[in-house]
Jmol script that loads the backbone (N, CA, C; Angstrom):
load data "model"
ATOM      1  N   UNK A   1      88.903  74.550 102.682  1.00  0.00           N
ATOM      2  CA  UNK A   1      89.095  75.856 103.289  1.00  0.00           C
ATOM      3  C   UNK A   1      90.227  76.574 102.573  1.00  0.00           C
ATOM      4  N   UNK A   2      89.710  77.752 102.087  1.00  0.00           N
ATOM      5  CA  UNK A   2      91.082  78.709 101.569  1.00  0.00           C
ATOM      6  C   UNK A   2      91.465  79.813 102.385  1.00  0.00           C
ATOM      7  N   UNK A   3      92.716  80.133 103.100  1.00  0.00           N
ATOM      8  CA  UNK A   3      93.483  81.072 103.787  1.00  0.00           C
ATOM      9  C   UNK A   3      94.113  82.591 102.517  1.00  0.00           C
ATOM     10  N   UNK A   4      93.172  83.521 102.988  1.00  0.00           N
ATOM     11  CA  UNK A   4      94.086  84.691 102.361  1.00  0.00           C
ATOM     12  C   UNK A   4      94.348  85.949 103.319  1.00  0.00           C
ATOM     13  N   UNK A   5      95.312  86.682 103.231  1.00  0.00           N
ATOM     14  CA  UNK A   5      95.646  88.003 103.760  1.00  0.00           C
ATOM     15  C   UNK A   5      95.066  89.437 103.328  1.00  0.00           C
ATOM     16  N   UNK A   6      93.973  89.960 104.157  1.00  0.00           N
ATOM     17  CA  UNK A   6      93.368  90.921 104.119  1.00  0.00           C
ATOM     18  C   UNK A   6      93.955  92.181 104.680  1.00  0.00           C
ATOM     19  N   UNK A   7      93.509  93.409 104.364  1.00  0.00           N
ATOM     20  CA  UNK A   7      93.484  94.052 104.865  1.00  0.00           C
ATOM     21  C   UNK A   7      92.404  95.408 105.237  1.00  0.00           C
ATOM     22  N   UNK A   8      91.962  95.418 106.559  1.00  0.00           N
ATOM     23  CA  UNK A   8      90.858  96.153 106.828  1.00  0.00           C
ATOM     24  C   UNK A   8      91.577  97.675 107.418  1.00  0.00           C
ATOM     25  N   UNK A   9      92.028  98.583 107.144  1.00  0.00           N
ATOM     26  CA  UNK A   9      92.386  99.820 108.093  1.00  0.00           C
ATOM     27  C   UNK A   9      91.671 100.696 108.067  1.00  0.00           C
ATOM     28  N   UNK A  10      90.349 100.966 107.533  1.00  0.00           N
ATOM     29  CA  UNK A  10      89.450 101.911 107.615  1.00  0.00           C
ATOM     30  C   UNK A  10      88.274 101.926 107.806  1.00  0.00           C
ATOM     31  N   UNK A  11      87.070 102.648 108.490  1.00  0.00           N
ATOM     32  CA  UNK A  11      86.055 101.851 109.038  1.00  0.00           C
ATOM     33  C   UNK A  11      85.445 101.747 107.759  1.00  0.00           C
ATOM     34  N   UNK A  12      85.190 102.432 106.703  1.00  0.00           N
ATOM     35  CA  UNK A  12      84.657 102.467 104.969  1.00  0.00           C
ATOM     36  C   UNK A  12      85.142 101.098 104.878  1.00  0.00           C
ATOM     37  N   UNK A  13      85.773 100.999 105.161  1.00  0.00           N
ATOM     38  CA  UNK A  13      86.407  99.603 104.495  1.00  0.00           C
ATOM     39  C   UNK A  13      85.555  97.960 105.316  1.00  0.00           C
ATOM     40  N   UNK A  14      85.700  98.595 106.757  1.00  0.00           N
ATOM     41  CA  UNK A  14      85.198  97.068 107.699  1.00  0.00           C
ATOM     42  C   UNK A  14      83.279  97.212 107.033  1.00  0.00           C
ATOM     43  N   UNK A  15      83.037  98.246 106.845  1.00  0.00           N
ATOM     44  CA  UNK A  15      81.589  98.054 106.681  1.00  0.00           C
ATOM     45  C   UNK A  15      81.563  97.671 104.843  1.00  0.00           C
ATOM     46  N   UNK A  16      82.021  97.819 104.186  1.00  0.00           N
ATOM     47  CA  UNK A  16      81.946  97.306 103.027  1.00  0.00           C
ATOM     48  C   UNK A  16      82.338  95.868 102.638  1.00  0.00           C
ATOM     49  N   UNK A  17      82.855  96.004 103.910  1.00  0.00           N
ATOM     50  CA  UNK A  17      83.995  93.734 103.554  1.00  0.00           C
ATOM     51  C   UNK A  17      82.715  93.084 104.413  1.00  0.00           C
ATOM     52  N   UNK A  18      81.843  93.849 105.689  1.00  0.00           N
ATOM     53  CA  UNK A  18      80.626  92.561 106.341  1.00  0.00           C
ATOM     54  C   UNK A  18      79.880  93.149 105.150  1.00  0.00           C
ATOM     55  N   UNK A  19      79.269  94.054 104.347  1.00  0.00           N
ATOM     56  CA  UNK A  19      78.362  93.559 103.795  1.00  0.00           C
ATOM     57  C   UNK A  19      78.417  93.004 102.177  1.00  0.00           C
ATOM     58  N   UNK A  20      79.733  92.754 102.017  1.00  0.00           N
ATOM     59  CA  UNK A  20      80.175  91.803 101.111  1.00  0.00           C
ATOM     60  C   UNK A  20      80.368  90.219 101.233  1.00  0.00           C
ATOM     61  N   UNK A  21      80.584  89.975 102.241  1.00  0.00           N
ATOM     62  CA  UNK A  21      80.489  88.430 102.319  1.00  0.00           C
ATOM     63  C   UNK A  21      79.519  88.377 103.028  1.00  0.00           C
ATOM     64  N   UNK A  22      78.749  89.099 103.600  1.00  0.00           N
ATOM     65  CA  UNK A  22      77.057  88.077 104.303  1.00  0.00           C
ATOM     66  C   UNK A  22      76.137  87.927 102.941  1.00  0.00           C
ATOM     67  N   UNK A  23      76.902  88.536 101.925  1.00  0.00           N
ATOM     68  CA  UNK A  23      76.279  87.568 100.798  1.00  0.00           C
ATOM     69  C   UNK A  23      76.351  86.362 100.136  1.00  0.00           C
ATOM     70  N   UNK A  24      77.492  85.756 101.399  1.00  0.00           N
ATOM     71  CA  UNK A  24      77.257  84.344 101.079  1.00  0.00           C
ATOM     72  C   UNK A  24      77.325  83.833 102.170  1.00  0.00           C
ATOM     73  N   UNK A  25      76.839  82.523 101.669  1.00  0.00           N
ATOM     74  CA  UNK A  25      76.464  81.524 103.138  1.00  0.00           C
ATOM     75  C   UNK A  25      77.552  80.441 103.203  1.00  0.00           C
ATOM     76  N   UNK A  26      78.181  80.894 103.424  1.00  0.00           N
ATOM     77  CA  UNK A  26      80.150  80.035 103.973  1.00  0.00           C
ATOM     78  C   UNK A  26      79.720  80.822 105.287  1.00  0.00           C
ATOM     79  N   UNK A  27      80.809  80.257 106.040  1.00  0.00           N
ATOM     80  CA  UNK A  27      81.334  80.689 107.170  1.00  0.00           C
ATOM     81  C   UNK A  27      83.009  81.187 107.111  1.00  0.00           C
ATOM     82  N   UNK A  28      82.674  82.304 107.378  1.00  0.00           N
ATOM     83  CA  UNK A  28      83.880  83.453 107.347  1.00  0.00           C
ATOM     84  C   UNK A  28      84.460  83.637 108.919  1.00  0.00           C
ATOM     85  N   UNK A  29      85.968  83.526 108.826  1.00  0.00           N
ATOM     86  CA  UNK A  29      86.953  83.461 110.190  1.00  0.00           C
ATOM     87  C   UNK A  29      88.008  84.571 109.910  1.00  0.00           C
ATOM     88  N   UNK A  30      87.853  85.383 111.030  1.00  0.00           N
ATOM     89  CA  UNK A  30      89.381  86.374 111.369  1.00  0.00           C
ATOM     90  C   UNK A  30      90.203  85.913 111.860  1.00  0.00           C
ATOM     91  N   UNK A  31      91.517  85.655 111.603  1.00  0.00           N
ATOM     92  CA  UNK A  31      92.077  85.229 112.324  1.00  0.00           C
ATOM     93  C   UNK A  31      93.441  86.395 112.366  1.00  0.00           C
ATOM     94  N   UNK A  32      94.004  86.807 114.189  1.00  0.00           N
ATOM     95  CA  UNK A  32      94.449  87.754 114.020  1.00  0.00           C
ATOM     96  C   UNK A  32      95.493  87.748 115.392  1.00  0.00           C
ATOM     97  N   UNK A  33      96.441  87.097 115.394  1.00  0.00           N
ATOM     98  CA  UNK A  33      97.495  86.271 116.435  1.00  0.00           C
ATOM     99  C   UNK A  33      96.592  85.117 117.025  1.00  0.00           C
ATOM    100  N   UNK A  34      95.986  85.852 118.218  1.00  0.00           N
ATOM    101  CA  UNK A  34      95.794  83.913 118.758  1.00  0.00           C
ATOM    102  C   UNK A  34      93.892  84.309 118.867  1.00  0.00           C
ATOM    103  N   UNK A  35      93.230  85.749 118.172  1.00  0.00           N
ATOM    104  CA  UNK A  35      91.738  85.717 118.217  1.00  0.00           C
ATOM    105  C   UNK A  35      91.240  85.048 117.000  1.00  0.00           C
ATOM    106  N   UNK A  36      90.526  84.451 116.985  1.00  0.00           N
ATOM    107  CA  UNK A  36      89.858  84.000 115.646  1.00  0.00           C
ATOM    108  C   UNK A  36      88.076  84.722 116.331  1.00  0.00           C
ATOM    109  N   UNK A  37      87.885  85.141 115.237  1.00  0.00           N
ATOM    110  CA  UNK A  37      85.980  85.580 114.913  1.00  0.00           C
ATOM    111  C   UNK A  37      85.225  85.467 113.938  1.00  0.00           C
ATOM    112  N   UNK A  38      84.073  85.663 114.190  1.00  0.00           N
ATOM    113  CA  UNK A  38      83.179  85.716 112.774  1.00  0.00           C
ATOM    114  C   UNK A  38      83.760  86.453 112.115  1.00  0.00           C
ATOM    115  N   UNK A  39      84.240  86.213 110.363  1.00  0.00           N
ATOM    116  CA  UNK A  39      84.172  87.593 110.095  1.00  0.00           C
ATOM    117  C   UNK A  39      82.828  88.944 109.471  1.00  0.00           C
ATOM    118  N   UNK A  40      81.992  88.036 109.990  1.00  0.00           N
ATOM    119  CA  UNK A  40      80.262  88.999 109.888  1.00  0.00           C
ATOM    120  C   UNK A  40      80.418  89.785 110.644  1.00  0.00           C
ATOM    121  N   UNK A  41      80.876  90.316 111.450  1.00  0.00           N
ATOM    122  CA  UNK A  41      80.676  90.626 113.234  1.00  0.00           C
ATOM    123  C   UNK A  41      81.398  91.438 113.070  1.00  0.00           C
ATOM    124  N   UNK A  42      80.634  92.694 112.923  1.00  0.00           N
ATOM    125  CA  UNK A  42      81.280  93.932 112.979  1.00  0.00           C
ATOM    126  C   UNK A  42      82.004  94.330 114.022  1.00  0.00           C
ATOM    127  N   UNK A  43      81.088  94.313 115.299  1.00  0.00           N
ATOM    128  CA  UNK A  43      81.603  94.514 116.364  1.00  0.00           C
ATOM    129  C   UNK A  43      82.716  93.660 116.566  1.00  0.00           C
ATOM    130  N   UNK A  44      83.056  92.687 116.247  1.00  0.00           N
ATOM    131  CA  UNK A  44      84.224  91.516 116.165  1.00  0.00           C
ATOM    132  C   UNK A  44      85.811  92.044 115.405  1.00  0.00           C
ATOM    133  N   UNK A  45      85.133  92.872 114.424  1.00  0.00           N
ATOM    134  CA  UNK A  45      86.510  92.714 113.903  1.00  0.00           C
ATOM    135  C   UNK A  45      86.944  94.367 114.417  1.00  0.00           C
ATOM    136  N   UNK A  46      86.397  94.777 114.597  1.00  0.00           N
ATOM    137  CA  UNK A  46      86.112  96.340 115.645  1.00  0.00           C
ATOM    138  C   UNK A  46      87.493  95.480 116.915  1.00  0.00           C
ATOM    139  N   UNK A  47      87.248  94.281 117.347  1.00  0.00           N
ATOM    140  CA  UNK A  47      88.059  94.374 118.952  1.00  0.00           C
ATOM    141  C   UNK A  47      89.601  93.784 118.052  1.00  0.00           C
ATOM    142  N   UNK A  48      89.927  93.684 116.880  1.00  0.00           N
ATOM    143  CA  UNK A  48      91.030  93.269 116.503  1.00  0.00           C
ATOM    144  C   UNK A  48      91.750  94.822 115.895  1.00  0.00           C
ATOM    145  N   UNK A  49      92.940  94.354 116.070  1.00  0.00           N
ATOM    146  CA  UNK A  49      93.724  95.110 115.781  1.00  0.00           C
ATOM    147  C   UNK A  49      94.114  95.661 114.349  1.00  0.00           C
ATOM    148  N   UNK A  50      93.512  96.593 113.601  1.00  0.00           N
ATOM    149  CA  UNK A  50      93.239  97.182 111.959  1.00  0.00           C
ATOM    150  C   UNK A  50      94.451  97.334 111.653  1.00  0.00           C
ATOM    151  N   UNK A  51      95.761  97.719 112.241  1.00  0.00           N
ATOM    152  CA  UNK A  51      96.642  98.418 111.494  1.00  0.00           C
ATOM    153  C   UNK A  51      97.481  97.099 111.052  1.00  0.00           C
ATOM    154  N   UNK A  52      97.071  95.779 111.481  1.00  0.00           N
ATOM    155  CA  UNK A  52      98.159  94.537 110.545  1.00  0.00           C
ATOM    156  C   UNK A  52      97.564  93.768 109.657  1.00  0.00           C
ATOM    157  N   UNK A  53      97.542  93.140 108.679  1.00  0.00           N
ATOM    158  CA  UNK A  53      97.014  92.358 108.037  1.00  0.00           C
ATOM    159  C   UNK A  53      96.924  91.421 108.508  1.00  0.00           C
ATOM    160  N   UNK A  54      95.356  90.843 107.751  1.00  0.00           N
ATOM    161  CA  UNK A  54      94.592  89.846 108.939  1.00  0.00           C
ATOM    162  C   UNK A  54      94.189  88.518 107.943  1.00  0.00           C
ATOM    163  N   UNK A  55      94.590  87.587 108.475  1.00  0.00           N
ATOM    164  CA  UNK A  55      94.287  86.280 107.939  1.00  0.00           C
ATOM    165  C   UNK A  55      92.770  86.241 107.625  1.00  0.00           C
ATOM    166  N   UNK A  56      92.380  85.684 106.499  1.00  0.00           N
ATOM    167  CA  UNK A  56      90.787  85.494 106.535  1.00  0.00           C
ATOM    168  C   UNK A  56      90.327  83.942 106.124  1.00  0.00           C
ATOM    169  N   UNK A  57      89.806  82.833 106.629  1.00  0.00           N
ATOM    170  CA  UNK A  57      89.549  81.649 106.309  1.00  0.00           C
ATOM    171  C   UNK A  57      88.163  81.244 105.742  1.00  0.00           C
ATOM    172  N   UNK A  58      87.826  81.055 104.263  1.00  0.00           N
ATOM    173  CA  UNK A  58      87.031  80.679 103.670  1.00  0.00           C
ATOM    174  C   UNK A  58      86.542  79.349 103.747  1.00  0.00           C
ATOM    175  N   UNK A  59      85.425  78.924 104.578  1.00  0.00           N
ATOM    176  CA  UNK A  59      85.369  78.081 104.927  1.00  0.00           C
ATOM    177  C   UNK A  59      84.288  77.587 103.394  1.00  0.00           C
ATOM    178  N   UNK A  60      84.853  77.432 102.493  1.00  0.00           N
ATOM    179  CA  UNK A  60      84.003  76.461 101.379  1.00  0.00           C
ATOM    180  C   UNK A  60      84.380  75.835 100.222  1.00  0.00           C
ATOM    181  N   UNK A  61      84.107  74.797 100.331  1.00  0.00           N
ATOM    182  CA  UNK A  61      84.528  73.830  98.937  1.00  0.00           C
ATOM    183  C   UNK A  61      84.571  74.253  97.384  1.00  0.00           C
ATOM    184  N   UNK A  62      83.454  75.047  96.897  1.00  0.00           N
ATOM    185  CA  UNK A  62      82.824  75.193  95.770  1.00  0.00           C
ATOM    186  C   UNK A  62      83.023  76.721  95.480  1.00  0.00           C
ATOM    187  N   UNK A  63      82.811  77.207  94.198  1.00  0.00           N
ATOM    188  CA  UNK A  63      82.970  78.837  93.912  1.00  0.00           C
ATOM    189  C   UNK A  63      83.931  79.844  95.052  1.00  0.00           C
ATOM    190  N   UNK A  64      84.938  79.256  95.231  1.00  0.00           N
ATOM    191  CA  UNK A  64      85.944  79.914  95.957  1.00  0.00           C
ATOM    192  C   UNK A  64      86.257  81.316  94.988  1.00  0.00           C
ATOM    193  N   UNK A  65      86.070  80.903  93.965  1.00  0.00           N
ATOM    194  CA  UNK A  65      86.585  81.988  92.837  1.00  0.00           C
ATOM    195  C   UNK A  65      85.408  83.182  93.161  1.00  0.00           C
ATOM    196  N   UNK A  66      84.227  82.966  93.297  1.00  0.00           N
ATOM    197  CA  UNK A  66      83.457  84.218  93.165  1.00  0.00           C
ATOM    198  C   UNK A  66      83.851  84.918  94.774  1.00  0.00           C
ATOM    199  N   UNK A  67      84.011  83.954  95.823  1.00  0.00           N
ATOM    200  CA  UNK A  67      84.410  84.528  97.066  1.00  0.00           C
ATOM    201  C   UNK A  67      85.249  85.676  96.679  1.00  0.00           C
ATOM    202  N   UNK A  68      86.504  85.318  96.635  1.00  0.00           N
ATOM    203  CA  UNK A  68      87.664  85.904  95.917  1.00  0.00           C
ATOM    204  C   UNK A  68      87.568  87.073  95.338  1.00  0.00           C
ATOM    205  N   UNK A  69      86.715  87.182  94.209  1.00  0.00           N
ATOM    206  CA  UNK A  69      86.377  87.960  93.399  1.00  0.00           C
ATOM    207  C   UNK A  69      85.963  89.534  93.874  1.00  0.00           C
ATOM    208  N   UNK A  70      84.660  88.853  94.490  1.00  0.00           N
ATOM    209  CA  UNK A  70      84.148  89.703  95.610  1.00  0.00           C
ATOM    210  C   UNK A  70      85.396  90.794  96.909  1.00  0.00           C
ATOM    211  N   UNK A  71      85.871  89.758  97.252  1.00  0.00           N
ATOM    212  CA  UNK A  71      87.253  90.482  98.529  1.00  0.00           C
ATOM    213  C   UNK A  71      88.313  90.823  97.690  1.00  0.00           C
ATOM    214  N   UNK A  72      88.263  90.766  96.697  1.00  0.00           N
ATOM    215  CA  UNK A  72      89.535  91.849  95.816  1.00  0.00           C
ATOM    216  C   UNK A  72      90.142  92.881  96.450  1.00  0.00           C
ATOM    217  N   UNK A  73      89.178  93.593  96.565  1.00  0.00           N
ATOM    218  CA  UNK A  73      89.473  95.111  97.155  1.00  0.00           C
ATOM    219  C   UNK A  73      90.210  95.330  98.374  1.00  0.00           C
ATOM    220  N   UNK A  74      89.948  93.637  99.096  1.00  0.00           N
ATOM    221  CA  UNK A  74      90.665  93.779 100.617  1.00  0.00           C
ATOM    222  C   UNK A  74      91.635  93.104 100.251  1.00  0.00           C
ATOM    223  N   UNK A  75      91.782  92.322  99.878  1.00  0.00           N
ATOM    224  CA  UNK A  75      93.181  91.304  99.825  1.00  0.00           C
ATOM    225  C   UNK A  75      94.262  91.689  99.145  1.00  0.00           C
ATOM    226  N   UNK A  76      95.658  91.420  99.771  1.00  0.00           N
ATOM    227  CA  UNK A  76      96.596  92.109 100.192  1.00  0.00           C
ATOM    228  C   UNK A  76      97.523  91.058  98.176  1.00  0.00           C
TER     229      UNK A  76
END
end "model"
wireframe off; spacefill off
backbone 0.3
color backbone group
């Protein structure tokens, strides 16, 4: 599992980060004081709070690098 710091503050932004990682099949976690969610789940990251940077947990062994690659744009 790899831990990085995102940041989502615009809705352009939450709809471009779910349909960037439901292109892969890991399991993606918000984690954001004591909520953790899908991070697919629009409506999910909608009930967290946008204006702080938000932990994101990559749940996968292998090609972490293309994950990465991909969430550039969000990561802090």
């Amino acid at each position: 599992m790899k831990t990085v710091q995102i940041s989502l503050n615009s809705i352009d932004k939450v709809k471009s980060f779910v349909n960037d990682i439901t292109k892969f099949d890991y399991d993606f976690d918000l984690v954001s004081g004591r909520y953790v969610i899908d991070a697919k789940s629009i409506m999910g990251i909608f009930s967290l709070d946008l204006s702080k940077p938000i932990d994101l947990n990559i749940h996968a062994e292998d090609n972490v690098n293309d994950v990465l690659a991909a969430l550039a744009p969000y990561t802090l």
